[in-house]
N, C-alpha and C positions, 0 to 999 in steps of 0.2 A: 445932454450933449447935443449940438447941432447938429447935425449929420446929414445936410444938404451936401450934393455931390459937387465938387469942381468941374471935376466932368459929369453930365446929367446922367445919370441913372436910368437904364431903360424898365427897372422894377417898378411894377405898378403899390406897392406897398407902402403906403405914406410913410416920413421918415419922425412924426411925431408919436405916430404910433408904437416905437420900441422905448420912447420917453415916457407917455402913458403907461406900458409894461412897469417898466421900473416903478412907476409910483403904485400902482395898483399892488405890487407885491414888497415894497418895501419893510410895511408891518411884518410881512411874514420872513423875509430877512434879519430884520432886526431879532424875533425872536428867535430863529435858527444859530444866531450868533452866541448869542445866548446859554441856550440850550446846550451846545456843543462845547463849550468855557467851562461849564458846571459839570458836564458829562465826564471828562476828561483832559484837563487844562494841558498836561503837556503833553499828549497825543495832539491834541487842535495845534501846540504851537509849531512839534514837528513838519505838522501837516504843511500847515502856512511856508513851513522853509522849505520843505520837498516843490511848493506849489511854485518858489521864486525858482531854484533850480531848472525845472522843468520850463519855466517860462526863456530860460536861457538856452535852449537845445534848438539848435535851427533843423538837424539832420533829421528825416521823418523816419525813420528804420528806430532811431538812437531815444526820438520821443515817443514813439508809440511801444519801446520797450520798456520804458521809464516808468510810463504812465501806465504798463500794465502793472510793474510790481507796485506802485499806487495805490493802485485800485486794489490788487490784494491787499494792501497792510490800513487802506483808509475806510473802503468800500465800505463794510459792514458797521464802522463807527459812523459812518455820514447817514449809512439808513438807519439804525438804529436812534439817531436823531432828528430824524426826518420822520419816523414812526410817531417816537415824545410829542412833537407837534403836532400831531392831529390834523395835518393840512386836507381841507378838504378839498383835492386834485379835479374832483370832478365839475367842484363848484368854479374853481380857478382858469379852469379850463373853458369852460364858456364865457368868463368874463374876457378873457382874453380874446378869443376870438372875436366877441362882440365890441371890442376896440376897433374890429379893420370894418371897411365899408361893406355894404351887404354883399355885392358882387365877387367880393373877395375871401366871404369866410370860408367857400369851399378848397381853399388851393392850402389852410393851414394845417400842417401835421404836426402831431406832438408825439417825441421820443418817449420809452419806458421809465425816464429817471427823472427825478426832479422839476419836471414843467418844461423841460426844454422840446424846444419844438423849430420846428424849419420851414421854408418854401422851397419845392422842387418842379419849375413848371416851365412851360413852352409856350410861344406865342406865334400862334399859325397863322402864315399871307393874309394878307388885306385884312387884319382882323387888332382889334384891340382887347380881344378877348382872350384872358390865360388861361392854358390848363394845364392841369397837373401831368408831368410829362411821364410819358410811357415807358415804365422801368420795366417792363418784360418786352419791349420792342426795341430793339439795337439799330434799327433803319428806320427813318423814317423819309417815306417818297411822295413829294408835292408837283401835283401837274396843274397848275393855274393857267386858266385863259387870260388875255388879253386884258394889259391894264385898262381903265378908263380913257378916252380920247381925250389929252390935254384942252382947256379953253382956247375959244377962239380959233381951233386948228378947222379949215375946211373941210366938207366929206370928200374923201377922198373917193377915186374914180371908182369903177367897175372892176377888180382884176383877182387873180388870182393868187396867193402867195406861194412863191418856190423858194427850195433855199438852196443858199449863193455860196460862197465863200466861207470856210469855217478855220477861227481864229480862237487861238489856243493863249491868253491873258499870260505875260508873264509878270508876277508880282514883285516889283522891285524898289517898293519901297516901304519902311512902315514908321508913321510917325506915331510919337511916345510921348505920353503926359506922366509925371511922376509926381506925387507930393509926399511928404513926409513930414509927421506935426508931432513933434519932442519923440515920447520914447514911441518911435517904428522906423521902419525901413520897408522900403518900396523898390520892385526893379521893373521891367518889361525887356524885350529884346527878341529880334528873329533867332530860330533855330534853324531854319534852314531856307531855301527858296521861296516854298509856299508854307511855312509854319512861325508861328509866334510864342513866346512864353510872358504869364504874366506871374506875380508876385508880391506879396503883400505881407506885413508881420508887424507884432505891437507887441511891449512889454510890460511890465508894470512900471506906473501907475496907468497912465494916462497916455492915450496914443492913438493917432491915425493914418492908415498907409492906403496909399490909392496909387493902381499902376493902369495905366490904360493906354492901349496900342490897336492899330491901323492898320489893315494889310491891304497896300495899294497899287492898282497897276497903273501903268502908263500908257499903254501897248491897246486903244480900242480900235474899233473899226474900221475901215477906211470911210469916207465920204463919199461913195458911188452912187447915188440915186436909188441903194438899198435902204428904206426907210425905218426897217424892225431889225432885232435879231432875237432869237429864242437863245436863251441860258439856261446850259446845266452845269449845274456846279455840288460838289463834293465837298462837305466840309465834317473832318472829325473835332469834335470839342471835349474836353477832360479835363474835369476838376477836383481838387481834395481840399477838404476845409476843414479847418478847428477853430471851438471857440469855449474858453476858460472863463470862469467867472467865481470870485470867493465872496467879493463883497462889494455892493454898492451899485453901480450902473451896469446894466446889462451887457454882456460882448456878441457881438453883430459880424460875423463875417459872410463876404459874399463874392462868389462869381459869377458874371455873364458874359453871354458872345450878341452879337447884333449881328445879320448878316444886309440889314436891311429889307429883307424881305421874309425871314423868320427868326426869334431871338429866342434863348433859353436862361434861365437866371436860378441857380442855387442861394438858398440864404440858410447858415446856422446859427440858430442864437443858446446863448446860456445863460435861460436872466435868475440862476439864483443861486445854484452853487455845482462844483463838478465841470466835466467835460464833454464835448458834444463835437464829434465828428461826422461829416458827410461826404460822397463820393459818390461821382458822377460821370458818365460818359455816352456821348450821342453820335452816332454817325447821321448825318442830316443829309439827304440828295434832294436838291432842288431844280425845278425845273419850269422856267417858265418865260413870256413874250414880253418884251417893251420896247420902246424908240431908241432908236441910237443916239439919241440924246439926253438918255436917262443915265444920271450919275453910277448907275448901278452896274454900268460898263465898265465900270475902272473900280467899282470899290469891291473889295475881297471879303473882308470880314473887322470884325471892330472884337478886340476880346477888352475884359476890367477885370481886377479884384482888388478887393478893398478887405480893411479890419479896420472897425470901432472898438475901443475898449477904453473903461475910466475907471471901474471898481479896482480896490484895494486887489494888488496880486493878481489882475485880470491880465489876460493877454488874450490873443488867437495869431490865426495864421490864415493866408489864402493862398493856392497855386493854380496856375489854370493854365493848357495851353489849347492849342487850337494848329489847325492846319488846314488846308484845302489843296488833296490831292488830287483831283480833277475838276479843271473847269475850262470850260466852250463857248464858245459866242459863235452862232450860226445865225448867218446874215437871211432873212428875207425879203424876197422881192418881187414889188410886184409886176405881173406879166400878165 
């Protein structure tokens, strides 16, 4: 499946890299399918109807009670077939990772079941560098110096900086990209002043949902002869993801936020059979200096989430919202 973004994807994880997945493990698919016909033919076919069912439950209370009793009546049939195979997890497991570039095999985690594995990771100021994000830290507080001095800008004089005026962004607008490619649905929309929600969902067969929104303000600085301002800004981010897969192409879902000046990006995949949940939440406080003619005055935050799915009975889901409860633009100037 393609799975180039219409809107670009701030995820560093190439998007051929979940296509190589799938071929890599397709033998061991093929005989999983197998395996589990032979094992017991109408228990697999049950399953497979339980599987469309469930791919139909929008409600997340209504699906994750579904998929518990699931799991109790399938659970032990799917390992129990999973054992017959003889998969060796460990060997599967390095080949996979040594699909992604070298930079990036640190940031891959793999769940207890089935090979399924995720990215859970943050991309700190001025850096193009990700790491895995800090799941026992609930804050995290950035105090950056002083962007680079744009080209061609003069040294500026001798002086001192004070600060001036302090302006309080009000976010009033937010603009929304949606696509929806056969079987999915896709939404976005503010919840409130300073918050956004996004959403994404795919059924079987074949489906892709991409929701992506904007939170923008209007409201920057004056033009006084104040040349900087320092920003702080508060941004809570919250994600829950699922991703289904019975047969055939792997299923890819994902959230991220962009602040512009730090990004976070969840990904779940399920490239072989079963289900694969993830949840996430960051409180981000930033804080840091630019020109008041840096776009970064007016832009609030960017959230996405997106679902790939092709295999046979695949689906997922993505929810993600975002808010920024506090933010400032304090003018300085020089004297």
């Amino acid at each position: 499946m393609d799975q180039k973004d219409s809107v670009k994807s701030i995820s560093p994880i190439p998007s051929k890299f979940f296509d190589e997945v799938t071929e890599l493990l397709k033998p061991v698919h093929e005989n999983l399918d197998q395996i589990f016909k032979k094992m017991n033919p109408d228990l697999y076919e049950s399953y497979q109807k339980d599987i469309e069912k469930l791919s139909q439950i929008n409600d997340d209370a209504e699906r994750s009670s579904f998929a518990h009793s699931m799991k109790e009546k399938y659970y032990p049939f799917l390992k129990e077939g999973w054992a017959a195979a003889q998969i060796d997890e460990k060997t599967y497991k390095e080949k996979i990772t040594g699909l992604l570039p070298d930079e990036l095999r640190k940031l891959i985690r793999f769940d207890a079941d089935f090979l399924n594995f995720y990215f859970d990771m943050l991309r700190p100021p001025q850096s193009n560098t990700w790491l895995p994000r800090m799941r026992d830290i609930n804050q995290w507080d950035i105090d950056d110096h002083d962007d680079p001095t744009p080209p061609n800008t003069p040294p500026p004089p001798p002086c001192s900086w004070v600060e001036g005026t302090v302006y309080y962004p009000n976010i009033v607008n937010a603009n929304r990209y949606i696509e929806k490619i056969l079987c999915a649905d896709a939404d976005a929309y503010g919840v409130s002043a300073n918050g956004v929600f996004a959403r994404a969902n795919t059924w079987p067969f074949w489906g892709r949902g991409l929701s992506n929104i904007d939170l923008i303000s209007y409201n920057g600085p004056a033009d006084n002869g104040c040349s900087k301002v320092k920003v702080r800004k508060t941004i809570y981010w919250e994600a829950a993801l699922y991703a289904f897969t019975f047969y055939g192409h792997l299923t890819v879902s994902t959230a991220e936020y962009n602040s512009k000046f730090t990004a976070g990006n969840i990904t779940a995949v399920a490239p072989l059979l079963w289900y694969h949940e993830r949840k996430g939440k960051q409180t981000i406080i930033e804080t840091y200096t630019i020109y008041k003619n840096d776009g970064r005055t007016r832009f609030g935050a960017n959230l996405k989430a997106t679902v790939s799915s092709e295999g046979i009975f695949s689906h997922g889901s993505s929810k993600a919202s975002l808010s920024i409860p506090s933010w400032t633009l304090t003018e300085l100037c020089c004297k």
